[in-house]
C-alpha positions as CSV (number, residue, x, y, z in Angstrom):
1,X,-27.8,-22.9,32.7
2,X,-25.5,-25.1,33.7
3,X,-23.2,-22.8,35.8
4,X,-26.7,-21.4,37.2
5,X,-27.4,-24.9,38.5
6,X,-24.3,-25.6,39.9
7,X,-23.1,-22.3,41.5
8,X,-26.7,-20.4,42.3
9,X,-28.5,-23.8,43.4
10,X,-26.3,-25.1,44.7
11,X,-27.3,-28.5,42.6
12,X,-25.0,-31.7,42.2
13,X,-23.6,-32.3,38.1
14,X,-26.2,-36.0,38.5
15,X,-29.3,-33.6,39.2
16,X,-27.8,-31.1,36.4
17,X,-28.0,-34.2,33.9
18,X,-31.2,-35.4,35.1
19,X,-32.4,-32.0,34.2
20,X,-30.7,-32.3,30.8
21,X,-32.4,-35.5,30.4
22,X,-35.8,-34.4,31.4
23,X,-36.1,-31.1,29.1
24,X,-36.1,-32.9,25.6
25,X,-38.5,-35.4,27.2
26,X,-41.3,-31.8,27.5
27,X,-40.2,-30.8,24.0
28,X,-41.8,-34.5,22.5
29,X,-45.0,-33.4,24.0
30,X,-44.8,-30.1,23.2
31,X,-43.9,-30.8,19.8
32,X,-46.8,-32.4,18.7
33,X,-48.7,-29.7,20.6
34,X,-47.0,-27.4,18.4
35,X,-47.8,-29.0,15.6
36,X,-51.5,-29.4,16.1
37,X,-51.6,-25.9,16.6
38,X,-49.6,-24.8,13.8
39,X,-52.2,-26.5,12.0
40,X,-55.5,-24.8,13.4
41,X,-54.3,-21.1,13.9
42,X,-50.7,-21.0,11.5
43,X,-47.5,-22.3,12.5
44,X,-46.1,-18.3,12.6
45,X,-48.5,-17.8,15.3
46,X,-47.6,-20.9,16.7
47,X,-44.0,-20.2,17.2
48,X,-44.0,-16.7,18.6
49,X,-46.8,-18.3,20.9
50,X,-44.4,-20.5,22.2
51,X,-41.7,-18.2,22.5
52,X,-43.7,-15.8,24.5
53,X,-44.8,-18.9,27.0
54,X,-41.0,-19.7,27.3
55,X,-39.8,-16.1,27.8
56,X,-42.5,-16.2,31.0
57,X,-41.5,-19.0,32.1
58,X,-37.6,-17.6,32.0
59,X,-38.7,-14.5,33.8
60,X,-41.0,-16.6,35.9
61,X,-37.8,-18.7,37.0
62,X,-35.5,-15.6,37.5
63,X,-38.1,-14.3,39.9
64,X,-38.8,-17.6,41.4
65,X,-34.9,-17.8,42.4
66,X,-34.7,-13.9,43.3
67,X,-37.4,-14.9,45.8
68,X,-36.3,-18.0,47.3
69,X,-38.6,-19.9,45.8
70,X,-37.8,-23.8,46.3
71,X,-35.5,-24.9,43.9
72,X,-37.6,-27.6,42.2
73,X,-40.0,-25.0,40.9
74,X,-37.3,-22.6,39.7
75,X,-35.8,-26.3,38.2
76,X,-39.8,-27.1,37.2
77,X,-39.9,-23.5,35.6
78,X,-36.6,-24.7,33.8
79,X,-37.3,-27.2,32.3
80,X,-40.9,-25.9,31.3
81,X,-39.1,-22.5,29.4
82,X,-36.3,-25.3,27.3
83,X,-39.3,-27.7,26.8
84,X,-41.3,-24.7,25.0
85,X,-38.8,-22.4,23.5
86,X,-37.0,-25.8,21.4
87,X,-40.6,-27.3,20.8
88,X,-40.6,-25.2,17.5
89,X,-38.1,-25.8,15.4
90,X,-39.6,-28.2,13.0
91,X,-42.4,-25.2,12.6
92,X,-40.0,-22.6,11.7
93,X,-38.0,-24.9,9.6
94,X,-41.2,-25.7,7.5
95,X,-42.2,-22.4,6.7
96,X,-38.3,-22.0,5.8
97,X,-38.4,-24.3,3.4
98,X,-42.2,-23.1,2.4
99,X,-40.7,-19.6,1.3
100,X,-38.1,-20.9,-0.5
101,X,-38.1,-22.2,-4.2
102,X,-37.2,-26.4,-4.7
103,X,-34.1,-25.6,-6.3
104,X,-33.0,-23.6,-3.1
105,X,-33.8,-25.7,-0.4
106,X,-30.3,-27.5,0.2
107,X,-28.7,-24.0,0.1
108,X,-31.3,-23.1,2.9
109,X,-30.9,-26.1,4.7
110,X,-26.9,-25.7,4.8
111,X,-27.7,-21.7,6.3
112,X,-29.9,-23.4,8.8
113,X,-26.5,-25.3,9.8
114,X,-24.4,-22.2,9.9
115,X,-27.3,-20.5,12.2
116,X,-26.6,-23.4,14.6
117,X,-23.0,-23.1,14.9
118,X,-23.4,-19.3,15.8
119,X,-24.8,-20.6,19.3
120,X,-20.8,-20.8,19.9
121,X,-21.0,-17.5,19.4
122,X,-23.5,-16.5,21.5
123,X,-22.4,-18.7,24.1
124,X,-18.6,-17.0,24.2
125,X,-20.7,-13.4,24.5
126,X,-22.6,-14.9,27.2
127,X,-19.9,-16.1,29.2
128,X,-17.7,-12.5,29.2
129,X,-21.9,-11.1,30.3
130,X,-21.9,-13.5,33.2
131,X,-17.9,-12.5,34.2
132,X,-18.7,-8.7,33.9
133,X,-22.5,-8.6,35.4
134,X,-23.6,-12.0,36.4
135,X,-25.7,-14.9,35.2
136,X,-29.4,-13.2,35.9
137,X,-28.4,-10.1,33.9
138,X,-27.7,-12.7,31.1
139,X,-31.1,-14.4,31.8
140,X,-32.6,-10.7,31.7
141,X,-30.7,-9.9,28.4
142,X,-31.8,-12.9,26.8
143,X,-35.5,-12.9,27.4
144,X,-35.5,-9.7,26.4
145,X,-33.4,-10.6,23.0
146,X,-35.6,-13.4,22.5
147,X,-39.0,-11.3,22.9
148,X,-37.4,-8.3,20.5
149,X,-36.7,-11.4,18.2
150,X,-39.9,-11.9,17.6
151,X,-41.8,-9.0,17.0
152,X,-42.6,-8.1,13.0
């Protein structure tokens, strides 16, 4: 996001880390929403809830920008989509470690840790996208990823 920032909005690096500042601050609040909910109509549903609200909300911002829309709500938009798509991960990580046995759990936990270092990854396979078709196909391609991901 940070090149998208910086190059399509034309934003300075301090509002960039403002932003970067901000988004954790919506995933407290939405954590404990998350967990609330997880509680009255099942974390699963919970999660893929979530994730639907934050795919919107990347689309949402992708539109916002294709439209000229003032740069505070595609920023607004922003920080909604990170604040809801990262509000989860304790939900997931619970019904991990619910569908595993005791014994298993560390082995589980270390896979978790291996899952987060395949972000590099995914962020070297998004670069080479942005070079060769720009930063909103990447957007496109990963709201799209991210709904396939959580279909049954």
């Amino acid at each position: 996001f940070t090149i998208f920032f910086m190059d399509n909005l034309q934003l300075s690096p301090s509002i960039v880390s403002l932003l970067g500042i901000l988004a954790p601050l919506g995933q407290i609040v939405l954590h404990k929403l998350a967990h609330v909910g997880g509680e009255r109509i099942g974390r699963c549903q919970m999660v893929v809830m979530f994730k639907w609200i934050g795919i919107s909300l990347m689309v949402s911002m992708i539109l916002a920008y294709k439209h000229d829309i003032h740069v505070s709500i595609v920023c607004t938009l922003y920080l909604l989509r990170t604040s809801f798509m990262n509000a989860t991960s304790n939900l997931t990580k619970s019904v991990l470690m619910d569908s595993v046995p005791r014994n298993e759990r560390g082995k589980w936990s270390a896979l978790e840790s291996v899952n987060m270092f395949s972000w590099s990854g995914s962020a070297a396979l998004g670069g080479i996208l942005v070079v060769k078709k720009g930063i909103i196909f990447n957007f496109y391609a990963t709201a799209a990823f991210q709904f396939i991901s959580t279909l049954p």
